[in-house]
Backbone bond lengths (Angstrom), bond angles and torsions (degrees), N, CA, C in turn:
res aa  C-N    CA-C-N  psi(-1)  N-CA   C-N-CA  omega(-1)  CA-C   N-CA-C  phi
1 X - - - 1.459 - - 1.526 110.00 -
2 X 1.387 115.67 148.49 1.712 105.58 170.88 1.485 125.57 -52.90
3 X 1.000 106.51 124.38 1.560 118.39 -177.32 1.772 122.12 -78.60
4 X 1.253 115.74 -9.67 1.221 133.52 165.23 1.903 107.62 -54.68
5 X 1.573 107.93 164.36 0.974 113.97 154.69 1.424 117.98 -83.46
6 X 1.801 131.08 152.07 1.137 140.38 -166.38 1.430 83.11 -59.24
7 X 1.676 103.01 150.96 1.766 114.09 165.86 2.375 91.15 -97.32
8 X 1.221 91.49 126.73 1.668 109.80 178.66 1.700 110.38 -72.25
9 X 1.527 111.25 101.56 1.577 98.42 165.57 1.574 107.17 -90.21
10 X 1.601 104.38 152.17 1.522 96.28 -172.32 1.938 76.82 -126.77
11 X 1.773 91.92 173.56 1.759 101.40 -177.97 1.192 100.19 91.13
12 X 1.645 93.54 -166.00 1.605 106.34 155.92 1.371 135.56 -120.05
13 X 1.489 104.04 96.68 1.506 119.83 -150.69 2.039 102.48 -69.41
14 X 1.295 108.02 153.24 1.610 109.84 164.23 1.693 101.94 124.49
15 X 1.495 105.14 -138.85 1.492 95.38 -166.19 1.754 123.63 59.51
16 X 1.545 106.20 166.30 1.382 124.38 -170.87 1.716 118.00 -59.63
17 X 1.731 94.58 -17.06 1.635 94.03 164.26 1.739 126.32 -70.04
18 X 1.698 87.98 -44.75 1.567 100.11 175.47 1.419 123.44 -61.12
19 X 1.660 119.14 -30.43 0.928 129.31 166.68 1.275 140.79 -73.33
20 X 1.453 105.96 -3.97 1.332 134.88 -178.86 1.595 100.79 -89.42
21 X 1.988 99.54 -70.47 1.835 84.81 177.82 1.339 118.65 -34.36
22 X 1.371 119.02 -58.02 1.596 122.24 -163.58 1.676 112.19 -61.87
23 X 1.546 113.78 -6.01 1.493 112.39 -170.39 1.610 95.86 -100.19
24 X 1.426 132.11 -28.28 0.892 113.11 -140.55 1.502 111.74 -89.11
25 X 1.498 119.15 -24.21 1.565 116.32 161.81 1.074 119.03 -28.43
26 X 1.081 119.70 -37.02 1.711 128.75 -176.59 1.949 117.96 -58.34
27 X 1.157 88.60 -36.16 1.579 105.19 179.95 1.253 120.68 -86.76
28 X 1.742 118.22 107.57 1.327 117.00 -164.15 1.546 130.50 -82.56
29 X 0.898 103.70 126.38 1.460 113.79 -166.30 1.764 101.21 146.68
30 X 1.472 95.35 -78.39 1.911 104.30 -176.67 1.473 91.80 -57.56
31 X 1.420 153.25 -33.30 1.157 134.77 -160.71 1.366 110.21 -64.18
32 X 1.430 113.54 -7.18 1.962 115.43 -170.92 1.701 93.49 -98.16
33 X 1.554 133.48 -11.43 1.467 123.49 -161.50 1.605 91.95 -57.76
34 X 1.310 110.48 166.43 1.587 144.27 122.78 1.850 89.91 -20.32
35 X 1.483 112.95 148.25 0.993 122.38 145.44 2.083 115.57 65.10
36 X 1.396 82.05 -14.28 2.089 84.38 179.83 1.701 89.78 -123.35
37 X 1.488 125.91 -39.47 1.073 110.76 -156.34 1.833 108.93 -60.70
38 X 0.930 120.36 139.79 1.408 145.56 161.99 1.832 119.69 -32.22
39 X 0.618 137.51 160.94 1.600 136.87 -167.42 1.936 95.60 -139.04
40 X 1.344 100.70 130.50 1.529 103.71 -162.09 2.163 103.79 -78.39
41 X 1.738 93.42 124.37 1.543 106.65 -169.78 1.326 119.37 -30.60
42 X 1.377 105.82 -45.24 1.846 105.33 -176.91 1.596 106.13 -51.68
43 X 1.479 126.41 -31.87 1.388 109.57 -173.70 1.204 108.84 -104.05
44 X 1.194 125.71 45.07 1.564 120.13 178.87 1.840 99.81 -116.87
45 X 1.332 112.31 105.10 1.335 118.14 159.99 1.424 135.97 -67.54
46 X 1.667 91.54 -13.27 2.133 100.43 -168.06 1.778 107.11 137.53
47 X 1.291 82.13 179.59 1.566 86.60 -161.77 1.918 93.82 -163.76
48 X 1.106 101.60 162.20 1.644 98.61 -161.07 2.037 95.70 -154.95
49 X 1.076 111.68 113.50 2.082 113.06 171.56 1.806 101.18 -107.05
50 X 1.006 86.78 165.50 1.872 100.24 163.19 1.147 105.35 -161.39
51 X 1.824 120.43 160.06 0.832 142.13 132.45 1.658 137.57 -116.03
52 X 1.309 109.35 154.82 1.484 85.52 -151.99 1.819 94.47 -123.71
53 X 1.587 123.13 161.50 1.187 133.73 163.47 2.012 102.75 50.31
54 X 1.397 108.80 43.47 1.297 102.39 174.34 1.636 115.90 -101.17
55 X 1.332 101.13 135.12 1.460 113.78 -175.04 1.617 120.63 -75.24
56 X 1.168 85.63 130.76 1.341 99.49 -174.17 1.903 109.37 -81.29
57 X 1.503 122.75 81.70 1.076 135.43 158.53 1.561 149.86 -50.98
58 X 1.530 101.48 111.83 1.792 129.96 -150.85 1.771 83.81 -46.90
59 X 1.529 127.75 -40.56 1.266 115.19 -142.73 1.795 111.44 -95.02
60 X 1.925 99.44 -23.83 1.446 108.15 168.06 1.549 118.72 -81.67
61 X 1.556 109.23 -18.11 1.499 98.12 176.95 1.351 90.33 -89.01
62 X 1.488 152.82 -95.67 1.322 134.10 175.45 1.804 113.13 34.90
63 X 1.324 99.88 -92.32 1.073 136.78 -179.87 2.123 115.52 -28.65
64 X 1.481 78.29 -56.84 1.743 106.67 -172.66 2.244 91.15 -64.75
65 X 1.268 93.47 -87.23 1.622 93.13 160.70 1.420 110.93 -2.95
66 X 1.169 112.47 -77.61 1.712 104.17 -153.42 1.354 102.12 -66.62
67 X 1.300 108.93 -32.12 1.707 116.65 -178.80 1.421 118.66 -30.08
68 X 1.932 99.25 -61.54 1.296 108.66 -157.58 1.769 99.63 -115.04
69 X 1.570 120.94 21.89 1.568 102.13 -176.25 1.451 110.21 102.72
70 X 1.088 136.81 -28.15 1.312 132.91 -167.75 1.652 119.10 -68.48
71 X 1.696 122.26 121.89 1.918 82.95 172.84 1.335 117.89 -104.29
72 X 1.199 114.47 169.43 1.396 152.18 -135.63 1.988 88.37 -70.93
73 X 1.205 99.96 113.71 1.780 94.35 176.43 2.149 88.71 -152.92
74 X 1.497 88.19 -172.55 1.553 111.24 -157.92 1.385 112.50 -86.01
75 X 1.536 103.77 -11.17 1.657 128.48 -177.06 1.352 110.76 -108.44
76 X 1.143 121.37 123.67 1.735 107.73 171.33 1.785 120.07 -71.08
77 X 0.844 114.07 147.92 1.260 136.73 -179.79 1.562 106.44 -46.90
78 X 1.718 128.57 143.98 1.302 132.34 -175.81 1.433 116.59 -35.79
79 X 1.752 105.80 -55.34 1.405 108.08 -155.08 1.378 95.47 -102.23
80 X 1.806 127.52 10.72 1.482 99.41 171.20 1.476 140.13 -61.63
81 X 1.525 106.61 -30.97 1.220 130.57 164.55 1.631 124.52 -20.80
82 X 1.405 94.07 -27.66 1.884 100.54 -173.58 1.385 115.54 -97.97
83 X 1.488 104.75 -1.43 1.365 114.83 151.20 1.498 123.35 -61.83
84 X 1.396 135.55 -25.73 0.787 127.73 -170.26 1.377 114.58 -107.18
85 X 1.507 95.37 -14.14 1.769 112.04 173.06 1.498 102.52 -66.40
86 X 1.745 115.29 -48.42 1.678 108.53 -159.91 1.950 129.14 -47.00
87 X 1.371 80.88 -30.89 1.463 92.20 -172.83 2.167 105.89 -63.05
88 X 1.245 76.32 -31.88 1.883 82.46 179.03 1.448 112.28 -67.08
89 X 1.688 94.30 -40.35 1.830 87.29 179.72 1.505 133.22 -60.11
90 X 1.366 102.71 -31.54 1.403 142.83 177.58 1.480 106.13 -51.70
91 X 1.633 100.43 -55.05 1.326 113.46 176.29 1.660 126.80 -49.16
92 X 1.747 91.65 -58.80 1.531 98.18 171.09 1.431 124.43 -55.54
93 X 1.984 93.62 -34.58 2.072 73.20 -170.21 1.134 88.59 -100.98
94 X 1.182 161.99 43.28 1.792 156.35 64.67 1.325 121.87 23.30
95 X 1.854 110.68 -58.62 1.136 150.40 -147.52 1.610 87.28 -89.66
96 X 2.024 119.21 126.77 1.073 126.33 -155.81 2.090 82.21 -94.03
97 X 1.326 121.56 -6.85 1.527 118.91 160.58 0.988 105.18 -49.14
98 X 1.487 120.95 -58.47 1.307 117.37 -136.15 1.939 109.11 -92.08
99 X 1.353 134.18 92.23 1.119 169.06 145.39 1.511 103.71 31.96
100 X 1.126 122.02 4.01 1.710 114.46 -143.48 1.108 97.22 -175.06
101 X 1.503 118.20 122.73 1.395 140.00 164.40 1.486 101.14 -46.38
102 X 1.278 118.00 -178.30 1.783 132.76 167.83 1.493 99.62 -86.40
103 X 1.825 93.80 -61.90 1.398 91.90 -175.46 1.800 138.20 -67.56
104 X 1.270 104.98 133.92 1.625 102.36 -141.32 1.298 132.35 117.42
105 X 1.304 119.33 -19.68 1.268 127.78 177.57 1.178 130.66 -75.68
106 X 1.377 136.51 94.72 0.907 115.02 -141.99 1.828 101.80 -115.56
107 X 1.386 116.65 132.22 1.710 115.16 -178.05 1.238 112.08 -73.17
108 X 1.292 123.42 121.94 1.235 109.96 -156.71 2.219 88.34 -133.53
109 X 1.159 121.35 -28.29 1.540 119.82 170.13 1.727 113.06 -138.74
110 X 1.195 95.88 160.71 1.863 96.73 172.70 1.724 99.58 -168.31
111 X 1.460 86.32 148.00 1.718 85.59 -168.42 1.731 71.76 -155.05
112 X 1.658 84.22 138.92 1.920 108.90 -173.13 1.630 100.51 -130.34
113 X 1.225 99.55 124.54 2.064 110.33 157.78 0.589 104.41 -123.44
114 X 1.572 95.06 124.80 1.475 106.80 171.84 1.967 91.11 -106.98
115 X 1.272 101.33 149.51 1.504 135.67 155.30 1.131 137.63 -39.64
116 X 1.515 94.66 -84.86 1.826 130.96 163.63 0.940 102.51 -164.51
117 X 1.370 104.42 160.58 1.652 125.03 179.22 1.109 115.89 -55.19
118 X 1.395 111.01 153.84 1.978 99.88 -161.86 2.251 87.64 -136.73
119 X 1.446 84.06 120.71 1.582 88.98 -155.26 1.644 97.69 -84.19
120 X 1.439 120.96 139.53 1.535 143.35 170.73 1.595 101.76 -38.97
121 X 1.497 124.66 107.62 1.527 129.42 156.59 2.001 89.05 127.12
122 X 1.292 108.64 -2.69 1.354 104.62 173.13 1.722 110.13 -77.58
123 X 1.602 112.24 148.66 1.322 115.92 174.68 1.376 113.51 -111.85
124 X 1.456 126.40 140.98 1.377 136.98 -141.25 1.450 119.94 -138.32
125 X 1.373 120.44 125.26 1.433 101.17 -179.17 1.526 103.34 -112.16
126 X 1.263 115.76 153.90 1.472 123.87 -128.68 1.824 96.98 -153.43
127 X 1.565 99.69 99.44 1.669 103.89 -175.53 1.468 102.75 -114.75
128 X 0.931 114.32 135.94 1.911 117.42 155.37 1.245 120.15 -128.15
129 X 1.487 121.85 148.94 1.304 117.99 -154.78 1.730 88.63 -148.54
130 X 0.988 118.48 147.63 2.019 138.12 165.76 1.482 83.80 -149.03
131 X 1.583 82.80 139.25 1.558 135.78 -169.73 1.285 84.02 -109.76
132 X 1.876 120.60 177.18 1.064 151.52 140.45 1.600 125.68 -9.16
133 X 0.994 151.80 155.18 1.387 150.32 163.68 1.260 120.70 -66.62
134 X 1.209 130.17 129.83 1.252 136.61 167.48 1.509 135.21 -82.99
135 X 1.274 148.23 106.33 1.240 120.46 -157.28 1.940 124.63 -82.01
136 X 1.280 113.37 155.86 0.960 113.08 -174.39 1.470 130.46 -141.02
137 X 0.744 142.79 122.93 1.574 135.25 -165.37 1.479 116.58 -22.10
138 X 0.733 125.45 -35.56 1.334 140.23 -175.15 1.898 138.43 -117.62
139 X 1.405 70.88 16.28 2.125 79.90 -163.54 2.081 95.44 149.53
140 X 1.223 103.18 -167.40 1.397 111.09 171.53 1.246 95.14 -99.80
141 X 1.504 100.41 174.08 1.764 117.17 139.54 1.597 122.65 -123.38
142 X 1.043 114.40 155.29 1.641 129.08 156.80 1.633 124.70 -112.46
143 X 1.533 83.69 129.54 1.400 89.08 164.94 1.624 127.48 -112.06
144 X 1.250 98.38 131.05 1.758 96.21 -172.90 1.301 114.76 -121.78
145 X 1.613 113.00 111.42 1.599 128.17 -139.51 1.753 66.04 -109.50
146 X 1.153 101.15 143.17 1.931 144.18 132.70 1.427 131.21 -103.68
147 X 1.308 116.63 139.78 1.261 125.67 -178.42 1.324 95.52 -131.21
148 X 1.471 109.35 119.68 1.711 110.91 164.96 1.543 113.88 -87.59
149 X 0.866 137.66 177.70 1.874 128.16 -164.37 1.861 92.05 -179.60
150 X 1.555 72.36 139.50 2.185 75.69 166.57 1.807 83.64 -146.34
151 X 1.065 98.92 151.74 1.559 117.00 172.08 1.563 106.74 37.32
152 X 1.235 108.12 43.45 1.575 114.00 176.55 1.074 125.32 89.79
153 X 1.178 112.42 -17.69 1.811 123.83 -174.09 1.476 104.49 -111.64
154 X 1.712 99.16 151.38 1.760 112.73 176.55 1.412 102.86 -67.54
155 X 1.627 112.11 140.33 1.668 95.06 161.60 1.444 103.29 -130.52
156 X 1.874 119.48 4.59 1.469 143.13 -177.34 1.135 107.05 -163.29
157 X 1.374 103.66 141.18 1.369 125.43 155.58 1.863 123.39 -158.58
158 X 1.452 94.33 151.67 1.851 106.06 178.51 1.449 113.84 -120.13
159 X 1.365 92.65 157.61 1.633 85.09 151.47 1.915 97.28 -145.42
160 X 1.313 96.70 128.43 1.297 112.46 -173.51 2.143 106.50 -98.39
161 X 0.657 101.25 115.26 1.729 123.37 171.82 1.235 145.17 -97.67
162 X 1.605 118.90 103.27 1.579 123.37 -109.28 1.902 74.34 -132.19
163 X 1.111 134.04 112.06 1.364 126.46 140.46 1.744 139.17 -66.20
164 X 1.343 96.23 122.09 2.083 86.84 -170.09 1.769 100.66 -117.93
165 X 1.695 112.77 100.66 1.038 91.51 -160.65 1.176 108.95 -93.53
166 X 1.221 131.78 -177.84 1.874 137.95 -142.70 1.319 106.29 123.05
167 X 1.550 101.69 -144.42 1.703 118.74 -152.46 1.894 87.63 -94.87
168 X 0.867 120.03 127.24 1.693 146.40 -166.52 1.599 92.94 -94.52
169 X 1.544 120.98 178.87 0.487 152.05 -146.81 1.905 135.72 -131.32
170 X 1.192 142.91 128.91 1.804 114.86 -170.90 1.385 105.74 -52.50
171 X 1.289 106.04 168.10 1.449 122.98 174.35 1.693 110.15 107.52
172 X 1.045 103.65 156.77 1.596 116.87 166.70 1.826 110.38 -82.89
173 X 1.519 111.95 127.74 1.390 100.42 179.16 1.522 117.69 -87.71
174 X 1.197 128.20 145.38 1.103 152.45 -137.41 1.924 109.53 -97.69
175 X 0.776 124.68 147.05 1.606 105.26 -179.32 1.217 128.24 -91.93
176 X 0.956 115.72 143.30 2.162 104.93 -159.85 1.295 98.27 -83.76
177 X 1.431 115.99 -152.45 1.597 137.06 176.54 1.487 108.26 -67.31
178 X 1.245 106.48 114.37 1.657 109.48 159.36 1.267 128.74 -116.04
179 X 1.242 137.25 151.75 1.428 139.54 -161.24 1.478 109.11 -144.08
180 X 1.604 117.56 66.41 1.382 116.95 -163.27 1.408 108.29 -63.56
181 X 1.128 153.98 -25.92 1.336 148.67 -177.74 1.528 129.59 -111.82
182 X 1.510 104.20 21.27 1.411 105.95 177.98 0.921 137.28 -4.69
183 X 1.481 150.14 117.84 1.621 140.49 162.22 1.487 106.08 -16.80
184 X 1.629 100.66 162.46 1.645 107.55 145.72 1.393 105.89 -144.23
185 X 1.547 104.48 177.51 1.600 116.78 160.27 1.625 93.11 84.84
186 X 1.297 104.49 -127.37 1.860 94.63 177.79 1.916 96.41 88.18
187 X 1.703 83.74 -153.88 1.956 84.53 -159.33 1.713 83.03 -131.78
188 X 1.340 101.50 -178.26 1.355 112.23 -173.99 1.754 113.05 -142.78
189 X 1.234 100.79 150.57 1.462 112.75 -140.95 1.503 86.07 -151.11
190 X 1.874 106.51 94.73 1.550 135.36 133.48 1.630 121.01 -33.06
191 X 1.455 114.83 101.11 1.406 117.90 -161.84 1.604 97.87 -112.76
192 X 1.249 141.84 99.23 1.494 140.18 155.43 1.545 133.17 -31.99
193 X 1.338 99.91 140.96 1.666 112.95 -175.40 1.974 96.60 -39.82
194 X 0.900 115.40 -41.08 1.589 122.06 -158.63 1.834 124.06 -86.17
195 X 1.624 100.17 -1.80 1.209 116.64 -161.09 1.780 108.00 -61.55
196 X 1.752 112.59 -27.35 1.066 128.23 -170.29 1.272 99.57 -81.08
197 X 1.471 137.10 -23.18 1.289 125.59 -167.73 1.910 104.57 -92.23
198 X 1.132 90.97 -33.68 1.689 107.69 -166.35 1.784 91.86 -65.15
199 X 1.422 105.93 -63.71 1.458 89.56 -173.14 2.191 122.43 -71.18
200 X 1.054 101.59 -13.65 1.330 107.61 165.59 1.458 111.98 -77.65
201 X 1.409 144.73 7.58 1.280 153.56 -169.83 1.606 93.32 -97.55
202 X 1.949 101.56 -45.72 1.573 101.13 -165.14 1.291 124.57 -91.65
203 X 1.767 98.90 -33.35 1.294 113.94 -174.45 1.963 102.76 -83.46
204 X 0.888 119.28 -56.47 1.637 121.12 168.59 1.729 82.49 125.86
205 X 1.052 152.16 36.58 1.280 147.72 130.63 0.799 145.94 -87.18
206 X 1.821 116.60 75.54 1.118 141.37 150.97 1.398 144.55 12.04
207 X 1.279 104.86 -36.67 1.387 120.25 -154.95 1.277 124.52 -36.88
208 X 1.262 145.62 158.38 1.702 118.54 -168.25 1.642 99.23 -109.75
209 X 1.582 105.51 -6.36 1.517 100.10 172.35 1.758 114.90 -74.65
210 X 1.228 99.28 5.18 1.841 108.48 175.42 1.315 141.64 -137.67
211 X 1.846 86.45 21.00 1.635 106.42 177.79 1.717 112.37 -96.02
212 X 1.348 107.48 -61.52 1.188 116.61 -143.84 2.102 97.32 -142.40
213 X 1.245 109.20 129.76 1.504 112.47 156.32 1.265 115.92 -0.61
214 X 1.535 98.54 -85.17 1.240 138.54 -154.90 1.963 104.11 -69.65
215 X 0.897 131.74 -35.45 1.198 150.36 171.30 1.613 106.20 -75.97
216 X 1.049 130.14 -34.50 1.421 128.32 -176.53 1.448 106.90 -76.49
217 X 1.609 92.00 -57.25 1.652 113.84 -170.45 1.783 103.25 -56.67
218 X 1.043 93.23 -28.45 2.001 89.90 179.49 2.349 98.44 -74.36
219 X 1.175 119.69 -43.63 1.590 113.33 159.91 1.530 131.82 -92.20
220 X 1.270 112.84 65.71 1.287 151.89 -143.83 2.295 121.46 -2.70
221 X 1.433 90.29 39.87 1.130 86.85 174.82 1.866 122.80 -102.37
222 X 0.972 99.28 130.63 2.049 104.28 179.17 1.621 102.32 -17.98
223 X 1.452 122.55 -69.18 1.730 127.80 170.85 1.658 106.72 -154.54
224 X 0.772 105.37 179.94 1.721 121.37 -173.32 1.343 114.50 -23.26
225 X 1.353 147.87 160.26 1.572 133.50 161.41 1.771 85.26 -132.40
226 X 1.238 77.41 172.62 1.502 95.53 171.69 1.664 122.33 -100.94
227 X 1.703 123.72 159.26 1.036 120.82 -143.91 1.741 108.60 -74.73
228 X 0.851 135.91 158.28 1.248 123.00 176.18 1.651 105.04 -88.46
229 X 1.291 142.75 -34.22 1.216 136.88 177.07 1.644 88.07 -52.79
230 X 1.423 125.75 -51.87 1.886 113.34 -164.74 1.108 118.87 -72.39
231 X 1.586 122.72 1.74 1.556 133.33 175.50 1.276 93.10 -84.37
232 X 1.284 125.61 -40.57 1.717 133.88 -170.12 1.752 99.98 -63.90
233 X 1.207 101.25 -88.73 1.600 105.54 168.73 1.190 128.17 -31.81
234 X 1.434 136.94 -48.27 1.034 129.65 177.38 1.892 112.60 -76.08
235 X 1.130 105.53 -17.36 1.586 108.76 165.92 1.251 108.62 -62.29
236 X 1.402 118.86 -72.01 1.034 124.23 177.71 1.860 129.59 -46.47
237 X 1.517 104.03 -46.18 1.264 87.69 157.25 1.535 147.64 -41.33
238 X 1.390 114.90 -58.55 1.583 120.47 159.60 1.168 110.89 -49.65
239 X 1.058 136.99 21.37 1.643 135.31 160.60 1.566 116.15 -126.44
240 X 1.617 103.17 -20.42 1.724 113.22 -159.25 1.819 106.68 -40.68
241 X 1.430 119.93 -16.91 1.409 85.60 -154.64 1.630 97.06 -124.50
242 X 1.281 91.62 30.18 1.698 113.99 179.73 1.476 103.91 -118.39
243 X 1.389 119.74 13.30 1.405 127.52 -149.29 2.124 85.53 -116.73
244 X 1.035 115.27 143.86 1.417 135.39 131.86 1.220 114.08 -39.32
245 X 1.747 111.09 150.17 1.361 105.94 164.21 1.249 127.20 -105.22
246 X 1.408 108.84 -4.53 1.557 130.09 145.95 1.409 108.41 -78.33
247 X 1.457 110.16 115.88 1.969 87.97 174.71 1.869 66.00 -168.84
248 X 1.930 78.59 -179.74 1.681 106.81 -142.26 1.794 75.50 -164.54
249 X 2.025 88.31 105.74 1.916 94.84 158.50 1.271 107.13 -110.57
250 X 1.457 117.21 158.58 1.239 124.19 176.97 1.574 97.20 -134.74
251 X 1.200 111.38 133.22 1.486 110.08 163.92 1.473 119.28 -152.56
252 X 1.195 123.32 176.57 1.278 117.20 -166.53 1.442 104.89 -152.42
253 X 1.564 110.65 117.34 1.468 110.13 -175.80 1.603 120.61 -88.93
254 X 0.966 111.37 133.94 1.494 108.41 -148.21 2.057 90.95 -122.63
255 X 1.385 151.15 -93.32 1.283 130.91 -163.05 1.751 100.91 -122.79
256 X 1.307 112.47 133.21 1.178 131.45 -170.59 1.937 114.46 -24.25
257 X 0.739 118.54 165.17 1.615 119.69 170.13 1.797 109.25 -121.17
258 X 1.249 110.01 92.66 1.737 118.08 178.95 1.415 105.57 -70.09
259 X 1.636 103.79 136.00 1.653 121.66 -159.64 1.552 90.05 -104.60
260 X 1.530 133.36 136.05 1.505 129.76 -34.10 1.689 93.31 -49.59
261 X 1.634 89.31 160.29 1.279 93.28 175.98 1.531 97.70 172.27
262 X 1.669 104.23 141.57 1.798 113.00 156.15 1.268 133.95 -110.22
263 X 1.751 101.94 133.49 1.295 123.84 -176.46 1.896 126.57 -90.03
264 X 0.979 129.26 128.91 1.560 108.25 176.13 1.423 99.11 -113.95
265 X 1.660 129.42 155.87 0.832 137.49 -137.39 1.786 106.58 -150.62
266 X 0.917 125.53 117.80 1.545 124.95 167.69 1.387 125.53 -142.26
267 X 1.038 110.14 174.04 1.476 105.62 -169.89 1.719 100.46 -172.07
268 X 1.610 104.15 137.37 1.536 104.65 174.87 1.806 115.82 -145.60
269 X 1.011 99.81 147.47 1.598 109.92 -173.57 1.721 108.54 -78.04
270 X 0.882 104.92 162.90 1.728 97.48 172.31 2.054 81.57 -170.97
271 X 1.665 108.36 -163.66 1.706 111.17 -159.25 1.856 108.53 -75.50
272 X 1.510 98.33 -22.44 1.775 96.06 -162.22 1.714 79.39 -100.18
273 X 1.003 136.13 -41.01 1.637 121.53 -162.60 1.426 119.65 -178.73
274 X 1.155 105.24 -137.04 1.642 115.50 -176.23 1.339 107.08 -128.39
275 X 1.914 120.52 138.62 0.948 108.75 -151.74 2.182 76.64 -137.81
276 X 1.075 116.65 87.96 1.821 114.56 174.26 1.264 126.48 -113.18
277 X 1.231 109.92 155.93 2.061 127.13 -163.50 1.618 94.21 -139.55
278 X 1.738 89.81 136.12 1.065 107.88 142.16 1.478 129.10 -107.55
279 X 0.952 110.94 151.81 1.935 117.47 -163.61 1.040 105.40 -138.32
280 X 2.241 124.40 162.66 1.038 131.25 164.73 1.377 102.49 -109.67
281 X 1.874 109.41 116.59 1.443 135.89 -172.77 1.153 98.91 -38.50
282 X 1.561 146.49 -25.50 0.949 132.85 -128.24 1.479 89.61 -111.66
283 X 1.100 119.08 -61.61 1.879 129.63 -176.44 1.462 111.93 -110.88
284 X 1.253 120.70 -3.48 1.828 129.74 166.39 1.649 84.32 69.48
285 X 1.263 153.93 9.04 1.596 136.38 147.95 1.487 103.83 -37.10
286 X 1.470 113.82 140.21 1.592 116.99 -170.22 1.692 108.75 -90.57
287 X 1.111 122.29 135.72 1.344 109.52 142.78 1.198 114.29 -97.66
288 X 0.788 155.39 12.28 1.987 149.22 158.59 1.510 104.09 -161.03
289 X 1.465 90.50 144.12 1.817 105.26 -166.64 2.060 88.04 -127.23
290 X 0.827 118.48 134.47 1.641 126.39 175.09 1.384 127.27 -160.37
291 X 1.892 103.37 159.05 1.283 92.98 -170.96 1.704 91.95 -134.42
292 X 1.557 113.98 157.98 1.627 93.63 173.32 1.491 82.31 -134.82
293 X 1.660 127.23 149.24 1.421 152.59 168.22 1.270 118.00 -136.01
294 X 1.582 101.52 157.58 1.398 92.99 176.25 1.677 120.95 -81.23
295 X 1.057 122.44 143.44 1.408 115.97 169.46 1.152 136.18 -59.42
């Protein structure tokens, strides 16, 4: 893990600026500036952001809720928490340390513990940290662990898992999340051209692969998809109140979700937990494979 002390964002860090630093390595020419150019992968050990004493707000969890399914209670919801992480991630691959453009990154796992419920008007200090590269068949990966904390103690944490594919790394790669027996059948869930804008309003993720056609189609997708954190959440919602308040999701995003577009949805209990998929009705190929347990 980075061995540095956390670098402190103060304000309210994120938005289309933040997302801009982290895009712009990508763009050749500015990728050689002062200050954008990149720092070569072999010497990157890690990198570490924080934020500190941030309030947990009645009007963004509200908000987040309706987004993805959740109802309206005094506790925020499992996966809100990574709202407050994003702006950090942003930060790091911002960060002319950190080895790797944004663009390209592709989310490829995320697995959340939660603690205990972390109640609406609470203030939070909020670390994320990526380590070293991992190798992978196809490129590396990163993982970028958060720890949420109130009064010194964990009450959340992720680790979000970012594939960059290209020239990899030593080591043998490791095997990700598997879910050999997936649900089937389940219900189905009509997703709108607009779903990418609505949840980027709440979450502050921008991305242009989830705004607009025309914006996708320029980073080679058919039109918009939807976010992969809202495949997470909204899974999880249709289960939330069958859920522990200690619990531990794991999921694994597996082929994009195209905005309009239909999703089918299942989910099944068995002795350790809940084991749910989302699928395209049409050929059952998954876009999200998950598991939720108690912690």
């Amino acid at each position: 893990m980075a061995t540095e002390q956390p670098r402190t964002l103060t304000g309210e860090p994120g938005g289309l600026a933040t997302l801009a630093r982290a895009a712009l390595p990508a763009v050749p020419g500015l990728n050689r500036l002062p200050g954008i150019r990149k720092g070569p992968a072999r010497d990157f050990t890690g990198l570490s952001y924080a934020r500190e004493a941030v309030v947990v707000e009645r009007s963004r969890v509200d908000a987040y809720a309706s987004v993805c399914g959740f109802p309206r209670r005094d506790v925020v919801p499992v996966s809100f928490p990574h709202l407050l992480a994003f702006p950090l991630h942003m930060a790091i691959m911002g960060d002319p340390a950190f080895p790797y453009a944004a663009i390209g990154m592709v989310h490829v796992e995320n697995t959340i513990t939660a603690r205990r419920a972390i109640g609406v008007g609470e203030a939070l200090d909020v670390t994320t940290s990526v380590a070293a590269p991992r190798p992978h068949a196809r490129g590396v990966l990163l993982d970028f662990t958060t720890t949420v904390a109130a009064d010194g103690e964990t009450a959340w944490e992720s680790t979000s898992t970012y594939l960059r594919r290209g020239r990899s790394v030593d080591g043998a790669p490791t095997p990700g999340l598997t879910l050999p027996d997936p649900p089937t059948g389940g219900v189905e869930w009509r997703l709108p051209a607009d779903l990418g804008r609505t949840y980027a309003a709440v979450s502050g993720d921008a991305n242009p692969i989830h705004l607009h056609p025309l914006t996708a189609k320029a980073l080679g997708f058919p039109r918009q998809i939807a976010h992969g954190m809202w495949t997470l959440a909204r899974s999880v919602a249709a289960i939330e109140n069958r859920l522990p308040e200690a619990v531990t999701v794991e999921v694994a995003f597996k082929k994009p979700v195209l905005l309009p577009g239909t999703v089918r949805y299942a989910a099944r209990h068995d002795d350790a937990g809940w084991s749910f998929a989302m699928t395209n009705p049409k050929d059952g190929s998954p876009h999200l494979l998950g598991r939720a347990d108690p912690a």
